[in-house]
C-alpha positions in Angstrom: 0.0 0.0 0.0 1.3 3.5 -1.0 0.3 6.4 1.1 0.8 9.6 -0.6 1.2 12.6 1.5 0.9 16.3 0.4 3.8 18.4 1.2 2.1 22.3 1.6 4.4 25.2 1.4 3.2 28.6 2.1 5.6 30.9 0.4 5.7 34.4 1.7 7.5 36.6 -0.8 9.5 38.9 2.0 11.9 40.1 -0.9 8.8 41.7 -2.6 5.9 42.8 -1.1 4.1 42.9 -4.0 3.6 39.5 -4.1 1.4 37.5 -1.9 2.0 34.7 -0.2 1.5 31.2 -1.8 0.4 28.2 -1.7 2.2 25.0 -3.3 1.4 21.6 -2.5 3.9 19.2 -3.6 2.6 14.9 -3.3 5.4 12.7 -1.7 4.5 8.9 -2.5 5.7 6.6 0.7 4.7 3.1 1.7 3.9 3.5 5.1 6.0 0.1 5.7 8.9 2.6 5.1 7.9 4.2 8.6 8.9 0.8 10.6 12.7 1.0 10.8 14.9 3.7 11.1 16.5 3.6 8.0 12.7 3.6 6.3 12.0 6.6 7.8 15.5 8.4 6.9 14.0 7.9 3.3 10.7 9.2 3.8 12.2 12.2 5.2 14.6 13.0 2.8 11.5 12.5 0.6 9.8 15.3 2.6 13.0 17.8 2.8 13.2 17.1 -1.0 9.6 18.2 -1.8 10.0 21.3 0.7 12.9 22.2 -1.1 10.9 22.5 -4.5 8.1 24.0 -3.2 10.0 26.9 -1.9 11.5 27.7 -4.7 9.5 30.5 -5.8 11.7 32.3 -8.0 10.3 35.5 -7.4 13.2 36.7 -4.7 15.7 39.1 -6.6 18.1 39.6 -3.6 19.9 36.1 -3.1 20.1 36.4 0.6 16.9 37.3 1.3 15.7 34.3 -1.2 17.7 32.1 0.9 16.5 33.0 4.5 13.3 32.7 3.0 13.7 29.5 1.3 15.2 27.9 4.4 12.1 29.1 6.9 9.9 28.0 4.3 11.6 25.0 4.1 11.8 24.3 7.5 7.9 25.1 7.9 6.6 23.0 5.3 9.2 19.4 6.4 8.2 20.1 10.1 3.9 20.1 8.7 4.7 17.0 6.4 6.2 15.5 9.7 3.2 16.4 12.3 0.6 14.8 9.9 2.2 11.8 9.1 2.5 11.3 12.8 5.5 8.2 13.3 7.5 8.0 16.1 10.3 6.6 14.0 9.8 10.0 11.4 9.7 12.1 14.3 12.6 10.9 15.7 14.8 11.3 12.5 13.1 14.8 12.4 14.6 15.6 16.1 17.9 14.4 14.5 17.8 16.6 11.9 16.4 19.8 12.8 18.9 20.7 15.4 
């Protein structure tokens, strides 16, 4: 059985104000069997940080540090979501890992 779980992003163009902030849902396919060891759940979450990371990438940043700061928070935002609703104690353990 594949579960498919929908990474959401909300991009909040800080470089440019003229923008608004955004939406973008990416799906990450994962078989939930993946969840039952540790290295299982290493793969779902690289899975996760992967689909944050293209979600975030608006494109609409002109000043590169500013684009990066707000790709990182955005980043971090939508990978700690994906996390919460998936709700395993092995992905939430990898996620403690990682974050720090």
């Amino acid at each position: 059985m594949i579960r498919t779980l929908t990474t959401t992003a909300i991009v909040a163009a800080i470089a440019a104000p003229a923008f608004a902030a955004a939406s973008v849902s990416i799906e990450v396919p994962f078989d939930p069997a993946l969840l039952d060891t540790p290295k299982g759940a290493e793969i779902v979450y690289e899975r996760i940080e992967t689909a944050a990371e293209k979600a975030c990438d608006t494109g609409v940043f002109t000043d590169v540090i500013r684009e990066m700061i707000a790709a990182s928070s955005c980043e971090k935002l939508a990978v700690e979501a994906a996390v919460a609703d998936i709700d395993s104690p092995a992905l939430n353990a990898v996620h403690e890992t990682r974050k720090g």
